[in-house]
C-alpha positions as CSV (number, residue, x, y, z in Angstrom):
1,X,0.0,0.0,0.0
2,X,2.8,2.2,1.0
3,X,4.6,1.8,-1.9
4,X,1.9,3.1,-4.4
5,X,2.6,6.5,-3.3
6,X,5.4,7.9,-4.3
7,X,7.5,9.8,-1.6
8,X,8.0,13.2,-3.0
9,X,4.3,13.6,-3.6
10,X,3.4,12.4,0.2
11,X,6.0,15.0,1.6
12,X,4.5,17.8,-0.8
13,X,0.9,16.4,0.2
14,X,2.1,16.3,3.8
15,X,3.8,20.3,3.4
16,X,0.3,21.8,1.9
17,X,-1.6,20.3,4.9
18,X,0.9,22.0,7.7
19,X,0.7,25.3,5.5
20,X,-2.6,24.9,5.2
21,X,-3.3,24.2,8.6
22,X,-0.6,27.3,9.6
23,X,-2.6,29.6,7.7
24,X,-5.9,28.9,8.8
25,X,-4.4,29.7,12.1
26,X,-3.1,32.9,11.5
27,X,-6.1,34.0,10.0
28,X,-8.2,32.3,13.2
29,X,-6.0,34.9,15.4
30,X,-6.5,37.8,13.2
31,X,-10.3,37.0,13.3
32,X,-10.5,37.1,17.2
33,X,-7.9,40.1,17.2
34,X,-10.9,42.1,15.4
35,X,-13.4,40.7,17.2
36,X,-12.2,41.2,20.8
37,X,-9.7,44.1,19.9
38,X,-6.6,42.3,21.6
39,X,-4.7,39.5,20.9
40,X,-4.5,36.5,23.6
């Protein structure tokens, strides 16, 4: 099973996800900075 996916494209698959995941934070902190005026 492993073998049917190539390396490269798990490690670019697996990079989207934490940038992904990085900015949906950084927007998730700039939302509640607007909201509540302040930032935790």
């Amino acid at each position: 099973m492993r073998n049917l996916i190539p390396a490269r494209l798990y490690t670019y698959d697996f990079t989207r996800l934490y940038v992904f995941l990085a900015f949906t934070l950084a927007i998730a902190v700039i939302v509640y900075a607007a909201l509540f005026g302040r930032i935790l």
